[in-house]
Backbone of each chain as ProteinMPNN parsed JSONL, in Angstrom:
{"seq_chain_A": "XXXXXXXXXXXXXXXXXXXXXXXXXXXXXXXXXXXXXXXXXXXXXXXXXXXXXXXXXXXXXXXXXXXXXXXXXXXXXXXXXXX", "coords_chain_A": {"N_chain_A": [[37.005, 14.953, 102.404], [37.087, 14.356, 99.79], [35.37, 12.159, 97.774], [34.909, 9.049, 96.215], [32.844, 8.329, 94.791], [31.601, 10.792, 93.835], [32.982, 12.486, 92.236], [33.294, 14.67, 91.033], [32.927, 16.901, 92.067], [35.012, 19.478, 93.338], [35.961, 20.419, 96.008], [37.266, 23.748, 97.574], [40.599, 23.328, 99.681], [41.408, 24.975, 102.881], [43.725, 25.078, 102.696], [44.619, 25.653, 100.093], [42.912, 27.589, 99.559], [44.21, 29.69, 101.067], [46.843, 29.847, 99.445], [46.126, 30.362, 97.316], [45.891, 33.251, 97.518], [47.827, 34.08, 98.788], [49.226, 34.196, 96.622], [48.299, 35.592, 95.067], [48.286, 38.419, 95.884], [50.826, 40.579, 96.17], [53.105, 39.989, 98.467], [51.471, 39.033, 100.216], [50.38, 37.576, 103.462], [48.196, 34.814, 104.926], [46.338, 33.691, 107.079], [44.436, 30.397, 107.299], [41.236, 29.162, 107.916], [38.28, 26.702, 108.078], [35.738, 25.074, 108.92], [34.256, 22.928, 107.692], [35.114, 23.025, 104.698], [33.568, 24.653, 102.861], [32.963, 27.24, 104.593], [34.313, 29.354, 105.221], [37.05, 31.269, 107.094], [38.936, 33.766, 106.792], [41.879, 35.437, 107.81], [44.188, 38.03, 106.642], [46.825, 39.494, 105.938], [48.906, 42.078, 104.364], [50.666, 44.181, 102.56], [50.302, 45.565, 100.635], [47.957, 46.622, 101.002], [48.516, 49.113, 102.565], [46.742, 52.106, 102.387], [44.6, 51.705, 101.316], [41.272, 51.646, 101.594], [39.172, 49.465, 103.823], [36.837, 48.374, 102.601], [38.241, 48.378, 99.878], [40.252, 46.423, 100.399], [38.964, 44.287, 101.074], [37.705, 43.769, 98.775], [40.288, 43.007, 97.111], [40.859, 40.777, 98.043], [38.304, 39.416, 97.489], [38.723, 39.021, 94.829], [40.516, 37.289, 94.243], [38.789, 35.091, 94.007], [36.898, 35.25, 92.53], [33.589, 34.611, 91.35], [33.144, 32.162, 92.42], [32.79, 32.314, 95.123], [29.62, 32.024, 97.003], [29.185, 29.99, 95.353], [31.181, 27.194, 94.828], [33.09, 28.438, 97.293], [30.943, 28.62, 100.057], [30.822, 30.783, 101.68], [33.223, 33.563, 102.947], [34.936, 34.958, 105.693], [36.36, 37.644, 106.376], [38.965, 39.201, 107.273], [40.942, 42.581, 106.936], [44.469, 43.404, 107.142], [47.096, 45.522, 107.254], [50.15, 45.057, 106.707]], "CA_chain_A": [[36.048, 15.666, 101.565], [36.518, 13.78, 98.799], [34.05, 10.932, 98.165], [35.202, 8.399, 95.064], [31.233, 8.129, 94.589], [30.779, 12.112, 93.67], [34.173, 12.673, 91.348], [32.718, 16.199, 90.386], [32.774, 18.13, 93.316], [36.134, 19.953, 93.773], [35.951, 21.644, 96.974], [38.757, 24.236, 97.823], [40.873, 23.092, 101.165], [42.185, 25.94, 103.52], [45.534, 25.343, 102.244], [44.386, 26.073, 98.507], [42.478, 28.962, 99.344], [45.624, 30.719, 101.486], [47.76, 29.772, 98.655], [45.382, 31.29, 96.377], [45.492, 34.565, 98.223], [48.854, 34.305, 99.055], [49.634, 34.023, 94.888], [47.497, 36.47, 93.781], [48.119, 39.611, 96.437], [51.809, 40.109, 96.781], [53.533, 40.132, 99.805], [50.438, 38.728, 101.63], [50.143, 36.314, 104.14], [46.895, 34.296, 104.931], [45.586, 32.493, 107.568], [42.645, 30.688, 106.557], [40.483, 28.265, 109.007], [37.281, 25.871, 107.529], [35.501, 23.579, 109.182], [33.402, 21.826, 106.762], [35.704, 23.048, 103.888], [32.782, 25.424, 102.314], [32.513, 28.103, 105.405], [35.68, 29.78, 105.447], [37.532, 32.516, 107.23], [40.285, 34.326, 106.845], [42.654, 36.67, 108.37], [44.905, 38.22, 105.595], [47.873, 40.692, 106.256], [49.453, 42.559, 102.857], [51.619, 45.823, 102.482], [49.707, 46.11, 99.616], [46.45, 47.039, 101.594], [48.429, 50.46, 102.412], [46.521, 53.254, 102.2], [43.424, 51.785, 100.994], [39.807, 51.541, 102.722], [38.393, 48.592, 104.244], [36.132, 47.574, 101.197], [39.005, 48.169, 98.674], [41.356, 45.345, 100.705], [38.567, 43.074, 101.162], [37.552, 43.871, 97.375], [41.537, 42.526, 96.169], [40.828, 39.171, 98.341], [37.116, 38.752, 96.907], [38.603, 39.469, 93.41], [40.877, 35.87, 94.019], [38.027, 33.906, 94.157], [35.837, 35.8, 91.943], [32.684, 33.822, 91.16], [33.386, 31.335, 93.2], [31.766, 33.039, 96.14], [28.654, 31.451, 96.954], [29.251, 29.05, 94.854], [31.945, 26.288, 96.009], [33.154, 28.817, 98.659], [29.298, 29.568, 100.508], [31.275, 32.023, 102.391], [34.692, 33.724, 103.406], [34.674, 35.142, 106.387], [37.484, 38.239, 105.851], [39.586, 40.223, 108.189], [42.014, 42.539, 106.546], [45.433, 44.025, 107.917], [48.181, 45.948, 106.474], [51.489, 44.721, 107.08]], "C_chain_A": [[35.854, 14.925, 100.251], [36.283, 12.265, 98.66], [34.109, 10.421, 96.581], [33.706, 8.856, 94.224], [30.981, 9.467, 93.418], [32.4, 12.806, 93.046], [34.07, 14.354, 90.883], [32.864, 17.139, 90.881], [33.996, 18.567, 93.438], [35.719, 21.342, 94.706], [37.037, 21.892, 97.297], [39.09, 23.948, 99.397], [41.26, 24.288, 101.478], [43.372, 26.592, 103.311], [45.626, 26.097, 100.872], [44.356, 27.348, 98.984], [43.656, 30.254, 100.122], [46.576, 30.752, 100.157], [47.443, 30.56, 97.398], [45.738, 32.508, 96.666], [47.063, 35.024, 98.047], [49.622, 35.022, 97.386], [49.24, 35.171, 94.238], [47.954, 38.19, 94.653], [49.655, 39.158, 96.92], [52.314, 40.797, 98.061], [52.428, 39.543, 100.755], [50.434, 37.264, 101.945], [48.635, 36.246, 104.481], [47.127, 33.173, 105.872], [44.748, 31.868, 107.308], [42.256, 29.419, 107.528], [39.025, 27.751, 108.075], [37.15, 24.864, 108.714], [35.055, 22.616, 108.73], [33.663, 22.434, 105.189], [34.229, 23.705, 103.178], [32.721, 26.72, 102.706], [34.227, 27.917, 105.211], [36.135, 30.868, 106.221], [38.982, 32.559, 107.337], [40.949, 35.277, 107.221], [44.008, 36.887, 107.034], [45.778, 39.887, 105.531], [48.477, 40.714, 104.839], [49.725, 43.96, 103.333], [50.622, 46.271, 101.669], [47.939, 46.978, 99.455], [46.703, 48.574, 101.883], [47.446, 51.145, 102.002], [44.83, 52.984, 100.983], [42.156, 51.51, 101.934], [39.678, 50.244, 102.772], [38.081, 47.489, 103.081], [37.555, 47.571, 100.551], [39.758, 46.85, 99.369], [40.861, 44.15, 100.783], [38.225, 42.965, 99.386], [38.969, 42.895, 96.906], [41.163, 41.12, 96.633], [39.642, 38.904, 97.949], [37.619, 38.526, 95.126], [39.639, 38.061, 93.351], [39.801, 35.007, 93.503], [36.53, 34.365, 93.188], [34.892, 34.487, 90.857], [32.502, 32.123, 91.711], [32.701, 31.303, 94.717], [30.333, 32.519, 95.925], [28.268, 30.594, 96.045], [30.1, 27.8, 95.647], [32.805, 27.286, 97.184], [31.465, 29.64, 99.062], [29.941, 31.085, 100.589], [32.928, 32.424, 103.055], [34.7, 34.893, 104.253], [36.254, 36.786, 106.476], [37.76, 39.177, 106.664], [40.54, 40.569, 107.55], [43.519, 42.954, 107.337], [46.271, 44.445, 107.219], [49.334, 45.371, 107.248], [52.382, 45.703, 107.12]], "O_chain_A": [[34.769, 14.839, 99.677], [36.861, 11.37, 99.278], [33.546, 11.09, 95.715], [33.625, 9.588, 93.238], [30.354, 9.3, 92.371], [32.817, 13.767, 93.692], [35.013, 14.981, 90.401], [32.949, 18.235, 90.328], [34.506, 17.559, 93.927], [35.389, 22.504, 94.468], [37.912, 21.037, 97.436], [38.267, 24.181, 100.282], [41.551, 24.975, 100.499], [43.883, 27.698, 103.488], [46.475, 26.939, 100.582], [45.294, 28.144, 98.958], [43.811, 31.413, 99.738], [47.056, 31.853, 99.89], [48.205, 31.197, 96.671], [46.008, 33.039, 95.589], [47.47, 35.99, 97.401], [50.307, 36.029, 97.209], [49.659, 35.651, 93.184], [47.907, 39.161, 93.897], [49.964, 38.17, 97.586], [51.981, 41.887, 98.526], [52.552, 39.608, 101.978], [50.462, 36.242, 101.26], [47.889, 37.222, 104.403], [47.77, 32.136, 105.708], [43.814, 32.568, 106.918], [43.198, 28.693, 107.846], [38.691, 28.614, 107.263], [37.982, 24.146, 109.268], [35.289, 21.484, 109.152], [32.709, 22.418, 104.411], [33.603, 22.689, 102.875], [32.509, 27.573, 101.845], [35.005, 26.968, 105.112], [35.363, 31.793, 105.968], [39.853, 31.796, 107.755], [40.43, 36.324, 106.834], [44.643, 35.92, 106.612], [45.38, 40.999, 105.181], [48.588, 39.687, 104.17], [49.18, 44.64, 104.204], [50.053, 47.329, 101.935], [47.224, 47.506, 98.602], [45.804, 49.392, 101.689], [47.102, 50.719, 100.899], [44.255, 53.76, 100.22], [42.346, 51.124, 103.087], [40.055, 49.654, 101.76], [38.599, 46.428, 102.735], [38.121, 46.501, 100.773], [39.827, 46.0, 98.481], [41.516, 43.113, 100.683], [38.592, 41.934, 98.824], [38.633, 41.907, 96.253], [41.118, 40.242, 95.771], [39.606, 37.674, 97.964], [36.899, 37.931, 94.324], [39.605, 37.599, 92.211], [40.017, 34.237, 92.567], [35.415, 33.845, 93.241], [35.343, 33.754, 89.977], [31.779, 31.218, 91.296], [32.198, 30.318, 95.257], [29.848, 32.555, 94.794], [27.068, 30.385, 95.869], [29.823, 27.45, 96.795], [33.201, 26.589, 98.119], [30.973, 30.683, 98.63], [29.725, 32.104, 99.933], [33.651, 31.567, 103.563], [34.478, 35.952, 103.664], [37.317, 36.24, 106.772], [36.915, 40.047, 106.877], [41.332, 39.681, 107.235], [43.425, 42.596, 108.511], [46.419, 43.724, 106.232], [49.279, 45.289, 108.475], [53.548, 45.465, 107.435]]}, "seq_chain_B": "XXXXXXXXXXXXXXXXXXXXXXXXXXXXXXXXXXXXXXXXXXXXXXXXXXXXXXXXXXXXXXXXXXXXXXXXXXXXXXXXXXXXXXXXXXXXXXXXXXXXXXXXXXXXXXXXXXXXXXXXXXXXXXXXXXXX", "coords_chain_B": {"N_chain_B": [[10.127, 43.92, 85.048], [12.65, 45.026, 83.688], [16.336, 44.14, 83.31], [17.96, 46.178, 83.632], [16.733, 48.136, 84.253], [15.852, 47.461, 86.893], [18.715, 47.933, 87.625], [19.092, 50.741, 87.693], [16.674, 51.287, 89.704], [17.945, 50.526, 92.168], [20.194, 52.191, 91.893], [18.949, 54.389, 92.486], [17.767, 53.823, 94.638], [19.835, 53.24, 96.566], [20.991, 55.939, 96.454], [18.873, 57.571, 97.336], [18.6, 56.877, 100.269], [20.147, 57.771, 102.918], [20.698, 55.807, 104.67], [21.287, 52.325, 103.766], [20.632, 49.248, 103.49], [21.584, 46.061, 102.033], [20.27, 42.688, 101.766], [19.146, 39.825, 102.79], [16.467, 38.193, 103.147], [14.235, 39.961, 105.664], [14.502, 43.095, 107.929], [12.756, 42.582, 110.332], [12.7, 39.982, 109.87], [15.115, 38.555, 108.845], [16.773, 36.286, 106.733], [18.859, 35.157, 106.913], [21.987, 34.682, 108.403], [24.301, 36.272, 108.771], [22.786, 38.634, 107.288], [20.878, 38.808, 109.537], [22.418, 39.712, 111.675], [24.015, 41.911, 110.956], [21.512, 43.483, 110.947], [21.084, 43.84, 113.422], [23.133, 45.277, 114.919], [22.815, 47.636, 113.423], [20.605, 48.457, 114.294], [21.09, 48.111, 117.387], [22.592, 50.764, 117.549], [20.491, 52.356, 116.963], [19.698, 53.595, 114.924], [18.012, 55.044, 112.233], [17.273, 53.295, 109.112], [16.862, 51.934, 105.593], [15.638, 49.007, 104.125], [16.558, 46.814, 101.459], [14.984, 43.699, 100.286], [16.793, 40.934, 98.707], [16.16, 38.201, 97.937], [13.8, 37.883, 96.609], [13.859, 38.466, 93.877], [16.683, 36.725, 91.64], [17.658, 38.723, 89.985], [18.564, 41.017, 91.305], [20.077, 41.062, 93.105], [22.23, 40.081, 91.248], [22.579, 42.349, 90.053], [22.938, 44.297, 91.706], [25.578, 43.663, 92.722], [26.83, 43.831, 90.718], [26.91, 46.679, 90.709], [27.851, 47.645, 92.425], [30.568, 46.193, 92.624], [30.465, 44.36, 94.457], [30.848, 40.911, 95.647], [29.401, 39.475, 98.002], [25.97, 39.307, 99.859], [24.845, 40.378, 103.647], [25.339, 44.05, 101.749], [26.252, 46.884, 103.409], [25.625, 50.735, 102.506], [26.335, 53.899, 103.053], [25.727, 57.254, 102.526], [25.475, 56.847, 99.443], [27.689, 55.778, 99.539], [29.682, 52.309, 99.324], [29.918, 51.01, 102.668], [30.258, 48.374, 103.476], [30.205, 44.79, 103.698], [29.093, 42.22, 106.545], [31.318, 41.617, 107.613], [33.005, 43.676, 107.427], [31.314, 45.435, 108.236], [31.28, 44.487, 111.456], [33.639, 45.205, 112.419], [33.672, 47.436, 112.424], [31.491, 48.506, 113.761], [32.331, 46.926, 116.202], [34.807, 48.771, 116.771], [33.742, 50.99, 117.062], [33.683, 52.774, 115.182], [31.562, 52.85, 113.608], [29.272, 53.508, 114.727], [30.481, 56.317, 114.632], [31.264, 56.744, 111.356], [28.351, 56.5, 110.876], [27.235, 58.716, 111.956], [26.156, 58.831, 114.613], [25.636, 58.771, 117.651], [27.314, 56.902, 119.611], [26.475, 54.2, 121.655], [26.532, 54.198, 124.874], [30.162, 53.003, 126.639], [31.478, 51.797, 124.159], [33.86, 50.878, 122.489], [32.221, 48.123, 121.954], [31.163, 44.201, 122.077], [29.7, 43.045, 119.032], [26.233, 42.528, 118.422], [24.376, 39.161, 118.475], [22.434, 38.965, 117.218], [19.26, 37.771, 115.982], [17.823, 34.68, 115.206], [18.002, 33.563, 112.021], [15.443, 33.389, 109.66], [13.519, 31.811, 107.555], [11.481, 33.804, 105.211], [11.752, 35.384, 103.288], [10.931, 38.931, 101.711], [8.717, 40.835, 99.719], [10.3, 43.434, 97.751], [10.757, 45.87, 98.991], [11.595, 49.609, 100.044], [12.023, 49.867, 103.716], [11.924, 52.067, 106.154], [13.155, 52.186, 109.071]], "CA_chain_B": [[11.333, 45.274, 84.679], [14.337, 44.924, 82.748], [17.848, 44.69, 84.389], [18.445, 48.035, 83.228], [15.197, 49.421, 85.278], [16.246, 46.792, 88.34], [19.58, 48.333, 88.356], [18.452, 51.692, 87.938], [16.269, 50.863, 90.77], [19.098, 50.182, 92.873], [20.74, 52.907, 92.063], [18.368, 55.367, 93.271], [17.369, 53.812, 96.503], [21.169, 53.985, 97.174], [21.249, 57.651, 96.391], [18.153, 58.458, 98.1], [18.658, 56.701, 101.423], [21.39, 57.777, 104.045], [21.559, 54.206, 105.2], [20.427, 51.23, 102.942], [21.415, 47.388, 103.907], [20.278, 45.113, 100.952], [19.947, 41.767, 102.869], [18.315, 38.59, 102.938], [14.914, 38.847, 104.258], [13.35, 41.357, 106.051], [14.992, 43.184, 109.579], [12.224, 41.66, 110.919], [12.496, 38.59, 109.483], [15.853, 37.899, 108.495], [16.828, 34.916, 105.889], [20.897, 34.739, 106.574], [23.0, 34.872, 110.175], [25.405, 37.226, 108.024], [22.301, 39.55, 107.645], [20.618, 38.934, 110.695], [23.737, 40.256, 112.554], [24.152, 43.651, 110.741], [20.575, 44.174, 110.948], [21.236, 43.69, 114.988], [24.281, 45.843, 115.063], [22.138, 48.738, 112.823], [19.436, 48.214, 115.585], [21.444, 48.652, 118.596], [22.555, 52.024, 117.448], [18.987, 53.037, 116.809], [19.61, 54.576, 113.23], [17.217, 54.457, 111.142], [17.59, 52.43, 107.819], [16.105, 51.477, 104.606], [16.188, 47.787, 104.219], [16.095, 46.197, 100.261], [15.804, 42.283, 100.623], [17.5, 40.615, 97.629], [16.048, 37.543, 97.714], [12.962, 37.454, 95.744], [14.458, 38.523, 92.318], [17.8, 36.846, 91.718], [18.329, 39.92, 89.558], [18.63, 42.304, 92.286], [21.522, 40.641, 93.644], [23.196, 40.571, 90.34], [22.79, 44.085, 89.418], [23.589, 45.187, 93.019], [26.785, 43.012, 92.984], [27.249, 44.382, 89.181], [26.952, 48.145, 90.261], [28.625, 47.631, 93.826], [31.612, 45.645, 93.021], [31.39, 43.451, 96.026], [30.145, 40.001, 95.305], [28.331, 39.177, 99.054], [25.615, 39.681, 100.727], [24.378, 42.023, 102.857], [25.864, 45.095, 101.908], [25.453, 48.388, 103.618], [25.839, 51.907, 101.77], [25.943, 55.178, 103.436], [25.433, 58.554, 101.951], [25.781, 56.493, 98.339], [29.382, 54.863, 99.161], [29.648, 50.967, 99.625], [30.629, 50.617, 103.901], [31.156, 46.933, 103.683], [29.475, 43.514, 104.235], [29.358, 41.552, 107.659], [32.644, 41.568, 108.546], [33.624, 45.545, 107.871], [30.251, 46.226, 109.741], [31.252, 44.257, 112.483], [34.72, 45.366, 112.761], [33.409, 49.066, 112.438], [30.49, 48.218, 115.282], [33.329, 46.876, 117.51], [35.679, 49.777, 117.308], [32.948, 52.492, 117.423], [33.717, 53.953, 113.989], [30.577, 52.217, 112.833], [28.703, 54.721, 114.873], [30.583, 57.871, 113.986], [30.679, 57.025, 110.206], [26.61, 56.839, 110.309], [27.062, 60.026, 112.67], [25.122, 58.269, 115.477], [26.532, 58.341, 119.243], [28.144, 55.444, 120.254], [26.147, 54.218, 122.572], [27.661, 54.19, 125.974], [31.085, 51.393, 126.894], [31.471, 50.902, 123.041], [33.761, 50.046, 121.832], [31.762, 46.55, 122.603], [31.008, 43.102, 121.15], [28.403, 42.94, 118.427], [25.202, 41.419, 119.682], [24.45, 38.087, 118.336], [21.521, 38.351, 116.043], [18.232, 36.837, 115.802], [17.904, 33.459, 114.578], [17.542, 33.315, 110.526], [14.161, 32.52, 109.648], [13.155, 32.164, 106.04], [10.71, 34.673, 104.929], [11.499, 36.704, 101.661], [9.174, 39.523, 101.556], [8.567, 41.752, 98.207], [11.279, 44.612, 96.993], [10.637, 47.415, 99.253], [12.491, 49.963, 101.137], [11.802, 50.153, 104.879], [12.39, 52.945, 106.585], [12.649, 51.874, 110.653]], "C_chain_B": [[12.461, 44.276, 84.496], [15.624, 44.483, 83.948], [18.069, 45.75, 84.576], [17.524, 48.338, 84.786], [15.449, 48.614, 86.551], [17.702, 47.352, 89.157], [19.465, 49.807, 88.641], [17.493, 51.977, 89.485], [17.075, 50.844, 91.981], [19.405, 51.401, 93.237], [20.116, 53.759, 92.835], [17.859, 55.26, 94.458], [18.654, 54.003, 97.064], [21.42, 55.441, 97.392], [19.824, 58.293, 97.578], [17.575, 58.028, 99.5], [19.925, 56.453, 101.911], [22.371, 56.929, 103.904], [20.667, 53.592, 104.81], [21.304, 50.047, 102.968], [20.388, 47.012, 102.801], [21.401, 43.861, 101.908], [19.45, 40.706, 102.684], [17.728, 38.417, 103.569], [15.027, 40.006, 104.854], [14.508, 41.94, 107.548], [14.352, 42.592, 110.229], [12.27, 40.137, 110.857], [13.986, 38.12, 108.621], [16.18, 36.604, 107.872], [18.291, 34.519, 106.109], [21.18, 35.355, 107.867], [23.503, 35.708, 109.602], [24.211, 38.959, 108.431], [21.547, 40.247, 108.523], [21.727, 39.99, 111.511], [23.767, 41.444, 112.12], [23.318, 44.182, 111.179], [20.437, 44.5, 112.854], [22.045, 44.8, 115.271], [23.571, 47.475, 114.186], [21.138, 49.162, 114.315], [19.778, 48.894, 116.782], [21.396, 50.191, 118.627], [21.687, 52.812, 116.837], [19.451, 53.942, 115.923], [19.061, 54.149, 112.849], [18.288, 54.303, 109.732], [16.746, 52.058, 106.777], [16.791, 49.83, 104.104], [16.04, 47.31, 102.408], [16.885, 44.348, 100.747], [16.132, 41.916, 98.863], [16.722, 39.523, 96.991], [14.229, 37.216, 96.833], [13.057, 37.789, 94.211], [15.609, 37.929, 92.15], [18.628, 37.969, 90.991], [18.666, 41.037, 90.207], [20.202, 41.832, 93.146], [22.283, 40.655, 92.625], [23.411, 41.516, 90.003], [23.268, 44.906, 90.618], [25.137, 44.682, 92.921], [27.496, 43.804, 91.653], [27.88, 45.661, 89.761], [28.173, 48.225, 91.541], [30.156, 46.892, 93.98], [31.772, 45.231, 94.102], [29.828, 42.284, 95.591], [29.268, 39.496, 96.651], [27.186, 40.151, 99.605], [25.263, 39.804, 102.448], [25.64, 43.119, 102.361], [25.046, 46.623, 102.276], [26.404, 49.045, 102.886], [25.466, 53.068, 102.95], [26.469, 56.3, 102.869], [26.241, 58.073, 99.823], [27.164, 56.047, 98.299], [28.991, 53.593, 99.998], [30.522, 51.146, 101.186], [31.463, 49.318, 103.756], [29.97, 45.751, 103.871], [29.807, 43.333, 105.964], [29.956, 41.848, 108.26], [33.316, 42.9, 108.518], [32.806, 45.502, 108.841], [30.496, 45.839, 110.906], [33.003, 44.495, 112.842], [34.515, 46.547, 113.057], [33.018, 49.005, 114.143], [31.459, 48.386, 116.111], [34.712, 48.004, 118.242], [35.049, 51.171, 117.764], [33.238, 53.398, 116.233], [32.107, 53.894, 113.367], [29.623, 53.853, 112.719], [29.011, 56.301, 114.273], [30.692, 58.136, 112.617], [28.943, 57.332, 109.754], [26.251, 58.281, 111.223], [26.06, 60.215, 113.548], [26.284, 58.785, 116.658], [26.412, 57.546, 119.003], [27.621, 55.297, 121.408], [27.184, 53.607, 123.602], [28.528, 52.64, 126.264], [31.271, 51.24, 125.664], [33.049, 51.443, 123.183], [32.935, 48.248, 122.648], [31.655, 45.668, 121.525], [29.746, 43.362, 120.409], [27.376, 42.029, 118.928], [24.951, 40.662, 117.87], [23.442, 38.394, 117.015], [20.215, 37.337, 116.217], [18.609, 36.002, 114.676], [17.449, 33.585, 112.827], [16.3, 33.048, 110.641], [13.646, 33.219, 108.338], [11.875, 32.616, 105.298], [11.002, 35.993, 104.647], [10.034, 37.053, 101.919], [9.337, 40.308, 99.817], [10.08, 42.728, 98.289], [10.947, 45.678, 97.865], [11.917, 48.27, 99.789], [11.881, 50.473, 102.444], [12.216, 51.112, 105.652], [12.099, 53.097, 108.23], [12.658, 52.904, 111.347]], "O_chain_B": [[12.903, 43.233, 84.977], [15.615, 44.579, 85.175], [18.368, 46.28, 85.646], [17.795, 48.648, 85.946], [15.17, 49.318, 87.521], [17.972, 47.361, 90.358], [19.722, 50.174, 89.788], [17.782, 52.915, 90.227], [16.484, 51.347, 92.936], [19.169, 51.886, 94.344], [20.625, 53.991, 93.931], [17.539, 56.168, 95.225], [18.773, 54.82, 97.978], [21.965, 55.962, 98.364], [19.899, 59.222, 98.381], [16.524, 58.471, 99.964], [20.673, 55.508, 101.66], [23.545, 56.84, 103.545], [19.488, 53.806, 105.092], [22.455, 49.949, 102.542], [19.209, 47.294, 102.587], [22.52, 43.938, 102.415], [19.089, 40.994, 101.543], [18.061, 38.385, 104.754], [15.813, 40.914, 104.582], [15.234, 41.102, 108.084], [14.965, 41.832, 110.979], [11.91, 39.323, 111.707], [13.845, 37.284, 107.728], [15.821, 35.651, 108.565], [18.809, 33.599, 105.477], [20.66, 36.384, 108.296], [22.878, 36.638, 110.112], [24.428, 39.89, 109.206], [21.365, 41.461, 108.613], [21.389, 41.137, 111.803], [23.508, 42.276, 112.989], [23.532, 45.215, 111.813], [19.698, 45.358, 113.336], [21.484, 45.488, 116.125], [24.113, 48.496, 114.609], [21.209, 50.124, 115.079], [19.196, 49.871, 117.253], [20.627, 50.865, 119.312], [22.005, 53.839, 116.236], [19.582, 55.118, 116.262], [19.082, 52.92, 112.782], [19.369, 54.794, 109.405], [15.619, 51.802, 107.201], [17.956, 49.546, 103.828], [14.909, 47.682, 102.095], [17.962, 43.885, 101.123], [15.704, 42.624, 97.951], [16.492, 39.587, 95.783], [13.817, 36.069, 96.659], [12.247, 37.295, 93.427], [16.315, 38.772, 92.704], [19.82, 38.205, 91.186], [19.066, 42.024, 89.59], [21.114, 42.514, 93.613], [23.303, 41.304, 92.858], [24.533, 41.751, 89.554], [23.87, 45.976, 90.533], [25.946, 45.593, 93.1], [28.624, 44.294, 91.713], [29.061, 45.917, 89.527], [29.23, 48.847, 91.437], [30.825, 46.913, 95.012], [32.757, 45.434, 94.812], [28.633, 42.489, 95.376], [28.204, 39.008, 96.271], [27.305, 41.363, 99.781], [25.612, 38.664, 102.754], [26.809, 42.884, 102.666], [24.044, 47.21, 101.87], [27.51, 48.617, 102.559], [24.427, 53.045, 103.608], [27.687, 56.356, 102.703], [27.092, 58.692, 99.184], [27.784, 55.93, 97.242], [28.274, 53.605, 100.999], [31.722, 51.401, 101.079], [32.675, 49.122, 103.839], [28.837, 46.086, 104.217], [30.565, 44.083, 106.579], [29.706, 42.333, 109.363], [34.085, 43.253, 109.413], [33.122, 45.511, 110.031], [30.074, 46.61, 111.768], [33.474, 43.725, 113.68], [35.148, 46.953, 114.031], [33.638, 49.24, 115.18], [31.695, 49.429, 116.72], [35.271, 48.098, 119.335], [35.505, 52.077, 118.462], [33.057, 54.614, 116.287], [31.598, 54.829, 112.75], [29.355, 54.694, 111.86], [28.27, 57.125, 113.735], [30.419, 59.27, 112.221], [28.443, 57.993, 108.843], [25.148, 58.825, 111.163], [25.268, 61.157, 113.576], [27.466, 59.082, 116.488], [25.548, 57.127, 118.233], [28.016, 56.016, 122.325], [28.175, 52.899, 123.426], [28.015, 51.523, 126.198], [31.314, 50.012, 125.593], [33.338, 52.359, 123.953], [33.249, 47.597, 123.645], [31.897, 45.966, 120.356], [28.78, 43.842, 121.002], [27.542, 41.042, 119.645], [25.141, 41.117, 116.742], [23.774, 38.022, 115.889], [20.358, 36.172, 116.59], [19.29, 36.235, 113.676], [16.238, 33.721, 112.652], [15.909, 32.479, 111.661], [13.429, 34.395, 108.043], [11.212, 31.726, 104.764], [10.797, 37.089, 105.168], [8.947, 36.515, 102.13], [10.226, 40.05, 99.006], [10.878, 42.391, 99.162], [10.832, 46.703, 97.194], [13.031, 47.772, 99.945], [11.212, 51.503, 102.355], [13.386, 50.837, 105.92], [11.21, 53.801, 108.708], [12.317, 52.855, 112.529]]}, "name": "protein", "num_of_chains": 2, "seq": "XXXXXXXXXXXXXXXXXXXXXXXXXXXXXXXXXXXXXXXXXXXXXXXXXXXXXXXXXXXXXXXXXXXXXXXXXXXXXXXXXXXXXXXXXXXXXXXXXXXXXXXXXXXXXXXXXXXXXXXXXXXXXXXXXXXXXXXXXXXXXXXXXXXXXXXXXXXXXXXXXXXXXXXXXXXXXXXXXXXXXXXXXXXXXXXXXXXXXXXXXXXXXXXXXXXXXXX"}
């Protein structure tokens, strides 16, 4: 992905963006899959999803990456799970 | 109009439709695979819907994202609470809650796979709400 030429561009790898996730929501694990390091998805298990709805669990993992979203990540593709 | 009067705007088509997908392009005319696909998965289970596309103001996406706390689009709303983008709706679809939160039957064999979606095809129309 990265291209000497175009020094500017910091796109997030798979590994970042789990580690991100992982860092910011505790107890959670993260799978995360890319193929062209922009398009992302993720599967993301947390205790901490207990007893909340849907939106609220994908809400804590959009709130990592906040403004970042359709920006250098187009898209993140988000499955949640409670642990 | 203002932000104010765009989010205002917002607000009240949320409040005064059921079921409202804001979207990228039209149902007919879809601009995004993401919203193509809901609008497919709305479709099947023949509920009507009020569609707002996003994409000819970029302020309508900021003030929806503002009021809605959820930065993608689409998002559907029913009876004025945020459902989910894409991937709730199509997790809903596939288990069959989808249906009994919009208080549709489930049409018959569901839980099933979401159907696929017409192809994107880029044609933003004006601000309305559609009511299929």
């Amino acid at each position: 992905m990265s291209d000497a030429r175009y020094p500017v561009l910091q796109m997030p790898s798979a590994h970042e963006v789990k580690t991100r996730i992982e860092a910011a929501i505790p107890g959670a694990r993260a799978e995360v899959d890319t193929a062209d390091e922009v398009h992302f998805s993720a599967l993301v298990r947390a205790g901490a999803f207990e007893g909340l709805s849907r939106v609220a669990q994908h809400r804590l993992v959009y709130d990592v990456f906040e403004g970042e979203l359709g920006g250098a990540i187009h898209a993140l593709a988000l499955k949640t799970e409670v642990s | 109009m203002s932000d104010n009067e765009i989010r205002t705007a917002i607000a009240e088509a949320i409040s005064d439709n059921d079921v409202i997908l804001f979207m990228k392009g039209s149902p007919a005319a879809p601009a995004c695979g993401f919203s193509a696909r809901t609008v497919a998965m709305l479709e099947a289970l023949e509920t009507p819907f009020a569609a707002v596309d996003v994409l000819p103001d970029p302020r309508i996406r900021q003030e929806l994202s503002a009021l809605s706390k959820w930065p993608t689009i689409p998002q559907l709303f029913h009876k004025g609470e945020l459902v989910g983008g894409c991937d709730i709706v199509t997790e809903m679809y596939e288990s069959g809650e989808l249906a009994q939160t919009l208080g549709v039957a489930a049409t018959v064999g569901a839980p099933q796979d979401a159907p696929a979606g017409a192809d994107p095809a880029p044609a933003p129309m004006g601000i309305e709400n559609r009511l299929a």
